[in-house]
Structure formats: structure tokens, C-alpha cells
C-alpha positions as CSV (number, residue, x, y, z in Angstrom):
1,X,114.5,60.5,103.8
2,X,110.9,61.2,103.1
3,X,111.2,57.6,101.9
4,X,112.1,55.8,105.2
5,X,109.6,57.5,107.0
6,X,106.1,57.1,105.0
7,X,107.5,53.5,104.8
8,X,110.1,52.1,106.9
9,X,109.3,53.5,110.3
10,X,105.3,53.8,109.4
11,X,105.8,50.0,109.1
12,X,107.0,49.5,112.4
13,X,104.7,52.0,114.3
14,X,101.7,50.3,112.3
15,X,102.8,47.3,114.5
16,X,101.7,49.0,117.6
17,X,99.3,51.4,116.2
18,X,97.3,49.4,113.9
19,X,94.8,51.4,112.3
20,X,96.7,53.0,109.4
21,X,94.2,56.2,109.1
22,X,95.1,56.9,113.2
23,X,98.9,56.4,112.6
24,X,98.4,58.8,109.8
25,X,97.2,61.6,112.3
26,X,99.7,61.2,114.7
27,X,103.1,60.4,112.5
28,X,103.5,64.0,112.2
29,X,103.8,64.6,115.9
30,X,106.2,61.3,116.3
31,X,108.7,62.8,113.8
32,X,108.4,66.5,115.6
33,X,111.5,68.1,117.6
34,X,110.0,68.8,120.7
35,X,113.2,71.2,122.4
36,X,113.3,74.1,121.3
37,X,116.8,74.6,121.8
38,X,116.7,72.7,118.1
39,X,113.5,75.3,116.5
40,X,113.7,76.0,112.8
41,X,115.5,78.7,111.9
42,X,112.7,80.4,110.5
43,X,111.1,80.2,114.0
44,X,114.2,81.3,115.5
45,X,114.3,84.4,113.4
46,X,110.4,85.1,114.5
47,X,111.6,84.5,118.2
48,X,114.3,86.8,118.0
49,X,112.3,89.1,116.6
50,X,109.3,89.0,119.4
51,X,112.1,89.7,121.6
52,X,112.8,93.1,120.0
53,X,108.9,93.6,120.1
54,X,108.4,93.2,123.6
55,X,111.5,95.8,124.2
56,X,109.6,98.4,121.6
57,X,106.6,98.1,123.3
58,X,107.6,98.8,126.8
59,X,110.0,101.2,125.4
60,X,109.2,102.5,121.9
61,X,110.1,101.8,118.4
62,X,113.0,104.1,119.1
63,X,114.7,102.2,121.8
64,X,115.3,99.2,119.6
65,X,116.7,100.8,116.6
66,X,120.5,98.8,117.4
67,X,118.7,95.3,118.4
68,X,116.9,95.8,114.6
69,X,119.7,96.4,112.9
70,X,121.6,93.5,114.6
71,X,118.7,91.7,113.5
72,X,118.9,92.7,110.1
73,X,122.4,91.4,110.0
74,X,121.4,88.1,111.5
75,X,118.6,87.4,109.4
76,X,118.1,89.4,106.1
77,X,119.2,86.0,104.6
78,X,115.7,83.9,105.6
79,X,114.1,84.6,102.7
80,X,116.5,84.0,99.8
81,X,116.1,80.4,99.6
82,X,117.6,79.7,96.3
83,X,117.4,83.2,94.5
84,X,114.9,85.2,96.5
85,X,115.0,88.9,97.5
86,X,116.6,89.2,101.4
87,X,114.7,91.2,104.5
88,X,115.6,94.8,104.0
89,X,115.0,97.4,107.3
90,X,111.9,98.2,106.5
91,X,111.0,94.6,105.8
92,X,111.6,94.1,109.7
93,X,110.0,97.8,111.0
94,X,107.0,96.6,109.3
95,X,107.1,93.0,111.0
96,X,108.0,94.6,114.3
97,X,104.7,97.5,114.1
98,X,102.9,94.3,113.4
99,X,104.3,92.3,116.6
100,X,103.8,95.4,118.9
101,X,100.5,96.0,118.0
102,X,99.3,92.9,119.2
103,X,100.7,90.9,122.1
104,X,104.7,89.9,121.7
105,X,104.6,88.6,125.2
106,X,102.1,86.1,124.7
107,X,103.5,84.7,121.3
108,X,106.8,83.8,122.9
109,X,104.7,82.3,125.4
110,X,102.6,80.0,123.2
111,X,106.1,79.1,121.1
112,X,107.5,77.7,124.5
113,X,104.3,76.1,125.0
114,X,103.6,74.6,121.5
115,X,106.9,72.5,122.2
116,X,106.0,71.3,125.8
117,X,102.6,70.8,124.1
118,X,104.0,68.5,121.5
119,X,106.4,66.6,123.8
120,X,103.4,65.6,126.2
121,X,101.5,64.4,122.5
122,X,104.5,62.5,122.3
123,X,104.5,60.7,125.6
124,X,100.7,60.2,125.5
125,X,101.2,58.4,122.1
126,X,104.1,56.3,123.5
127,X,101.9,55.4,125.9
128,X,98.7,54.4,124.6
129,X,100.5,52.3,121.8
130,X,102.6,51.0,124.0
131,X,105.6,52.0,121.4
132,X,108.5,49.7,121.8
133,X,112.0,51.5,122.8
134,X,113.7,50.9,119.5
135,X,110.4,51.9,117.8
136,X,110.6,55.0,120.2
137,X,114.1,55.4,119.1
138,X,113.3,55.2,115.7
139,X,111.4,57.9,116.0
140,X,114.3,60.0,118.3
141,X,116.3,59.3,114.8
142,X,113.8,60.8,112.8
143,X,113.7,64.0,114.3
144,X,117.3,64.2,114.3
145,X,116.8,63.6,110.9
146,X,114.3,66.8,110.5
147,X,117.2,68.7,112.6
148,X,119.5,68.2,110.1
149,X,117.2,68.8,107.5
150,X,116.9,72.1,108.5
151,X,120.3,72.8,109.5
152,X,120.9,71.8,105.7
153,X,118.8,74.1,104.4
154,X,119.9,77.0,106.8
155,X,123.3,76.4,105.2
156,X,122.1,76.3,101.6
157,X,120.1,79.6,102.3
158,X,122.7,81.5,103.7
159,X,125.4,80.7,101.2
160,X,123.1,81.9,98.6
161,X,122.4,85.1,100.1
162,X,126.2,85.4,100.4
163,X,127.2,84.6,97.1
164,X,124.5,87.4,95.7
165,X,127.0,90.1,96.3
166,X,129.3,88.0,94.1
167,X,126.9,87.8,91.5
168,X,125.4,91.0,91.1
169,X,129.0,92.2,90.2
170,X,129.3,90.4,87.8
171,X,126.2,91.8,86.4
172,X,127.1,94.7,86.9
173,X,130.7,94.0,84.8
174,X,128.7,92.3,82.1
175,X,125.8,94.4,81.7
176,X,123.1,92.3,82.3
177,X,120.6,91.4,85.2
178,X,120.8,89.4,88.0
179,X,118.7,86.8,87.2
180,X,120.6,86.5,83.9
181,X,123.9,86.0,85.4
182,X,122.0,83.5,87.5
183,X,121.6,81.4,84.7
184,X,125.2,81.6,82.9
185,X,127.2,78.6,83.3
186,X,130.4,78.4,84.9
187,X,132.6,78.3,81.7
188,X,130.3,81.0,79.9
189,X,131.2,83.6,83.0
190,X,134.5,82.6,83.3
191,X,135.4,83.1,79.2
192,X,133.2,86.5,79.4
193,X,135.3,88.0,82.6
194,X,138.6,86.6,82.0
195,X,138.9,86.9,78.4
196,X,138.9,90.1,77.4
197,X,140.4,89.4,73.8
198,X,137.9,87.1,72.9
199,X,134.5,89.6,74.5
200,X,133.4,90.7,71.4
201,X,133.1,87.2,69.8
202,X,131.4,86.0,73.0
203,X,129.3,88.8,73.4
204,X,127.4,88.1,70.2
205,X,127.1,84.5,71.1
206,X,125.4,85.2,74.3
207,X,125.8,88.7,76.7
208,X,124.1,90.9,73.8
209,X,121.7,88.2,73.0
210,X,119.7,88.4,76.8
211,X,117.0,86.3,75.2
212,X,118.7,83.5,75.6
213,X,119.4,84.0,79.5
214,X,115.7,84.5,79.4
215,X,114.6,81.6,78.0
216,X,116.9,79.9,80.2
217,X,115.0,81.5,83.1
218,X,111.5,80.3,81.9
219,X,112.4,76.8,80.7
220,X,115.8,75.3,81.0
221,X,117.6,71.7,82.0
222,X,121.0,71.2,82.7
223,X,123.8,68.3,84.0
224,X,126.8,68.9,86.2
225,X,129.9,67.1,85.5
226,X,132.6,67.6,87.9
227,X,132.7,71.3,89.3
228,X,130.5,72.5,85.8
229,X,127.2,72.2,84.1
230,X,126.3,72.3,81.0
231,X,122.7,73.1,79.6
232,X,120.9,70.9,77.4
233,X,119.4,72.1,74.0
234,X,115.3,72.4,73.8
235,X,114.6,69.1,72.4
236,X,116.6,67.7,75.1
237,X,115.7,69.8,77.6
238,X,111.7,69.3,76.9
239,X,112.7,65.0,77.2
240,X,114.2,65.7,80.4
241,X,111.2,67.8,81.7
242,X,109.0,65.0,80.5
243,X,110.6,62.4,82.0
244,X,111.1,64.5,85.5
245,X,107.8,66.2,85.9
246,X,105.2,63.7,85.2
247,X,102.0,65.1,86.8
248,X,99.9,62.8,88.9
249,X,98.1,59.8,87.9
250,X,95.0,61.3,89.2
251,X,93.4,64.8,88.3
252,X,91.9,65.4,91.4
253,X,93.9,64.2,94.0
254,X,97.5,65.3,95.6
255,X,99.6,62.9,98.1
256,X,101.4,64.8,100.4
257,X,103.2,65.2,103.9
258,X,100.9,66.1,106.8
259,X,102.2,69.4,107.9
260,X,99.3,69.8,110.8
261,X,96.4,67.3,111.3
262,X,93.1,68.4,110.4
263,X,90.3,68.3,107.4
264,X,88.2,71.0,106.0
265,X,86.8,72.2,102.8
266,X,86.8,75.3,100.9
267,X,87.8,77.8,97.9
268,X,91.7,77.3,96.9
269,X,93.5,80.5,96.7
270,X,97.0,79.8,94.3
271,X,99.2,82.6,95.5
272,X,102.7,82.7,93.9
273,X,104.1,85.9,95.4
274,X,103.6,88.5,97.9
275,X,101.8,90.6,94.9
276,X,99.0,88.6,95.2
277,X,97.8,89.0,99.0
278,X,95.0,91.1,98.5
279,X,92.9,88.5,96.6
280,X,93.5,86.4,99.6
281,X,90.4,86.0,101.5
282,X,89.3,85.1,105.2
283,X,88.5,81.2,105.5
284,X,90.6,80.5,101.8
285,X,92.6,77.9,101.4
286,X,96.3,78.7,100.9
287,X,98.1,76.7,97.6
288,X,101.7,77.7,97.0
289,X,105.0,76.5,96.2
290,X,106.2,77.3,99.5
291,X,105.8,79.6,102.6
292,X,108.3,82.6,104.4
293,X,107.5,84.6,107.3
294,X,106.1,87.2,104.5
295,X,103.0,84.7,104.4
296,X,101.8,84.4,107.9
297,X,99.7,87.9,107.0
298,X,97.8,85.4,104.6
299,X,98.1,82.4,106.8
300,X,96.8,83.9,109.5
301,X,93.4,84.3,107.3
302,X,93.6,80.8,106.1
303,X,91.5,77.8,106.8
304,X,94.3,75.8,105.7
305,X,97.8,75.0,103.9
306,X,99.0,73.2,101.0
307,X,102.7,74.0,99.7
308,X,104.5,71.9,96.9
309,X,107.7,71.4,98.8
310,X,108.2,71.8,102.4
311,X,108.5,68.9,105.6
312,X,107.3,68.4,108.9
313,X,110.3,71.1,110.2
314,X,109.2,73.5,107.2
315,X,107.9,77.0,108.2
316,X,104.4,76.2,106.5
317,X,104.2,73.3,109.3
318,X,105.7,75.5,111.8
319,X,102.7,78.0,111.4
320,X,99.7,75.8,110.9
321,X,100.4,74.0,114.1
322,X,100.5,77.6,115.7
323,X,97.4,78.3,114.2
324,X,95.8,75.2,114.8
325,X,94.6,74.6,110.7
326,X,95.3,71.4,108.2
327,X,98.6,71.5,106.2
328,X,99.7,69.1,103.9
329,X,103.4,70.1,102.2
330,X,105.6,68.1,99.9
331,X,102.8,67.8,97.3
332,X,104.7,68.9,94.4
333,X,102.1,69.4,92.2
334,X,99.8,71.6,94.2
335,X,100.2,74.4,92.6
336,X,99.6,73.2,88.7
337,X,96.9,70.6,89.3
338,X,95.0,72.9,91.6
339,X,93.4,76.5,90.0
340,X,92.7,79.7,91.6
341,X,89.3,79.1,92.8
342,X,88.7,75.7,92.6
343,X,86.4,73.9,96.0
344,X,89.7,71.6,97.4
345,X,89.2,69.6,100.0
346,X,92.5,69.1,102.8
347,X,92.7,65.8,104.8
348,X,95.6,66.9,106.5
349,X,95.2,63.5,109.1
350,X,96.0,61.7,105.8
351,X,98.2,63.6,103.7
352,X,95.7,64.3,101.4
353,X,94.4,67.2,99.0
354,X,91.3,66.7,96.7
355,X,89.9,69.0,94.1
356,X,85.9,68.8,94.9
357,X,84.9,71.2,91.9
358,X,86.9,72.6,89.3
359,X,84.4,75.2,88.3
360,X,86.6,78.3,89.7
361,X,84.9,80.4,91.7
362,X,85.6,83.9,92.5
């Protein structure tokens, strides 16, 4: 997908727009959803929850203590992505002081506004480029396309928070952590909990040896075939890795996705988990893999974004437009090539990241 639009349909807006650095800065807000009846779901969750706030603040924390948990139920899911840790209560409480504390009313205001803000972008870029109307369609496509791209990922997300009860039975039945289970195969889970007879043979082989689930953890390849997969052995695991992860031609420069438009320069702060918020600093530059609604406490002090995955619909876009900074997402190297500290500079207008110095700094 990311395909067809940086070529495809750049190719046919470059017909009306011309300059290729100005269709860069406004390709972003072609390929937008502008109803919000088709927001994000992480934006959906933050709505829902600005809701609550503006009931709490009239009212008091008190008063809202059902629409939190009904919230809980809804939404403890947003953050699990693949095999991440789900909202708890508190998770929310804290989110919700936060929200009352400042002004809930006016943030559901500017979400409204942010999308009648991008629709007239829209219109005023239709209409000095005189877009065609199957140019213009194109471009209805495309958001359908970043609908559905979320709507994928809402699906994926939840399923995985689901099947985490699942799994930490089976850890708990076999003695070993979550994560660990996380990385048994099919067949190896099967054979451990439906084979009693054969346990202790198996359980030498691979339950009682947890290193090996480790390993797998820190540095593992595998195929699927069918409904299984299999896991490769080091040497061909480390082939695969070479062949998948090639880093970038260039040392000093990332390609990505722009997120929001904008260009600045400053010190890059690599943060890989909530654990490392208080090195973040006002005016830093944000580098991670990728963002939740945990990270808008650091985004909020950034002067601008650069994730390794993410799209125009991701949350890390979502936010920087809300906050008015640079993001470029979908670099996939960001956070290798780029060290804690380094001077980066972000042209967001053109998808692009550039390390300045790579002296860190402090």
C-alpha cells in the first residue's frame, strides 16, 4: 500500500502539482480521513475518554467510577499491539486526573476541529491544483485505504489481547513465563499439554531448558507452513536476518512517511519504553519504534516525531498534527541508525530524518 501511494498516486498528483518538494508537504493531508465518524481507534479511545473527563470535572472523580470501568472494558486492549502490557484501572485514573486537570472540553473541541480543519486543507488543495476528479478520487481511495488499515490493526490488537488469557494458562500449566510461551511453536505446546506420557522427555528438550525460549526472545526467525511454523536454527536464522534487515545505504539519512509537515533541528532522544520518560527533555526530539497514548506525556514536550513503523492514520501522526510538530513514521531504522543524543535534523515536508552530528550529547 505504502507502495502505490509514494509512487502511483504521487505520479498522478505530480501532474497537477508539479513541484515534487510541495506535493511532498501536502500528500499527507490528501491521503487524511477527514470524518471523524472514521477516527483511529486510538483517537477514539482518547475521545471516549475526554468524555468521562468532562463528567469528573463537573461532577467529581467519584461520579464516573461506572463510565471508567466501562471504559476499561472497552479499551484495556489499545496498548497490546502484538504482546504489550493492556490499560489497567489505574492506567485510566491516572489519564483521567491528567484530562481534568487541564481543559477536557476544549480538547474534544479541537479533535472536531482538527478534522473540519483538514477537510477545508483538502478543498483548498483541490482547488489551487486544479486536481482532476479521478485524481481526486484516487485520493478518496486512499483514505479508504488508511481506514482499513486501521480497522486491520484494531482487529489484530484486540485478538491479541484476547488470546493473552489463553496464553498465560498455559504458562501457568507449563511453568514458565509469558513471554516464553509466546515463543513456543504450535507443535511444541501442543506435544507439552497433550502428551502427558511423553512430558518428561520433552521437558528436557525444551520446558526445563528456558534458555532456549530466551534466546528465542532476543534473536529468533521462523517460516509458517500451513497453520504451523517452524523456527530456523542460528546459522539460518542469522542468513535470514541478513538478508531481511539490511540497514540503509546511507549512515546519516532515514526515508520515511510524513506523519505531520514541518522541519526543525535538535537533540534526538531514543526512548524504548515508558521507563525511560524522565531523560526526556522539553524541545527533544522523540525516536522510537512506535507511539501509544502512554507517550503523549513525552510528546507533548517534544519538538518533533520519528517512529520506525507507523502511517499517516498511526497514533504518532494523530498527535503531532494535534500538536502542530514534524513527524516522519515508517522509517524502520530510526531507532538503530540514530543514538541517544545525537543533533537529527526532521524534514517532515519531505519525509526525511538526517543525523547532523553523531557526537552524543547529553
Amino acid at each position: 500500500m505504502k507502495d502505490t501511494f509514494d509512487i502511483t498516486l504521487k505520479e498522478a498528483l505530480l501532474t497537477c502539482v508539479k513541484d515534487e518538494n510541495e506535493l511532498n508537504k501536502i500528500f499527507s493531508i490528501l491521503v487524511i480521513p477527514s470524518n471523524p465518524a472514521n477516527e483511529p481507534f486510538v483517537a477514539r479511545e482518547e475521545r471516549e475518554l475526554l468524555k468521562i473527563a468532562v463528567e469528573a470535572k463537573k461532577k467529581g472523580i467519584g461520579s464516573v467510577s461506572k463510565q471508567l470501568l466501562s471504559h476499561l472494558n472497552s479499551f484495556a486492549w489499545v496498548p497490546v499491539d502484538y504482546n504489550g502490557t493492556p490499560w489497567t484501572l489505574d492506567d485510566f485514573k491516572n489519564r483521567l486526573n491528567e484530562m481534568t486537570s487541564s481543559n477536557p472540553e476544549k480538547k474534544l473541541k479541537q479533535l472536531d476541529e482538527n478534522y473540519k480543519k483538514i477537510a477545508l486543507q483538502q478543498q483548498a488543495i483541490r482547488k489551487k491544483y486544479k486536481i482532476p476528479a479521478q485524481v481526486w478520487q484516487d485520493c478518496a481511495t486512499a483514505q479508504k485505504c488508511m481506514i482499513l488499515m486501521d480497522m486491520k490493526k484494531e482487529v489484530y490488537t484486540t485478538s491479541h489481547y484476547h488470546v493473552q488469557f489463553l496464553m498465560k494458562e498455559i504458562a501457568r500449566r507449563l511453568n514458565l513465563t509469558l513471554t516464553q510461551v509466546n515463543y513456543l511453536s504450535q507443535d511444541e505446546m501442543s506435544e507439552a499439554l497433550l502428551k502427558p506420557a511423553s512430558r518428561k522427555k520433552y521437558n528436557s528438550t525444551l520446558l526445563d531448558n528456558s534458555t532456549l525460549l530466551d534466546k528465542r526472545y532476543k534473536k529468533s526467525a521462523y517460516i509458517n507452513i500451513g497453520h504451523h511454523f517452524y523456527y530456523f536454527d542460528e546459522k539460518t536464522e542469522a542468513k535470514v536476518r541478513s538478508y531481511l534487515e539490511k540497514m540503509p545505504e546511507s549512515e546519516t539519512e532515514l526515508k520515511g512517511i510524513c506523519g505531520n509537515p514541518g522541519k526543525v533541528k535538535g537533540k534526538a532522544r531514543v526512548i524504548h519504553n515508558t521507563g525511560e520518560f524522565p531523560k526526556f527533555k522539553n524541545g527533544d526530539i522523540l525516536v522510537t519504534s512506535f507511539t501509544t497514548p502512554e507517550f503523549v506525556v513525552v510528546m507533548k514536550k517534544a519538538a518533533a516525531i520519528v517512529t520506525d513503523m507507523g502511517s499517516v492514520t498511526s497514533h504518532s501522526s494523530i498527535v503531532a498534527r494535534e500538536l502542530n510538530i514534524p513527524c516522519v513514521v515508517g522509517t524502520k531504522f530510526a531507532t538503530k541508525l540514530i543514538k541517544d543524543g545525537n543533533m537529527i535534523e526532521v524534514d517532515a515536508d519531505n519525509g526525511a530524518v538526517k543525523i547532523i552530528k553523531k557526537k552524543v550529547f547529553v
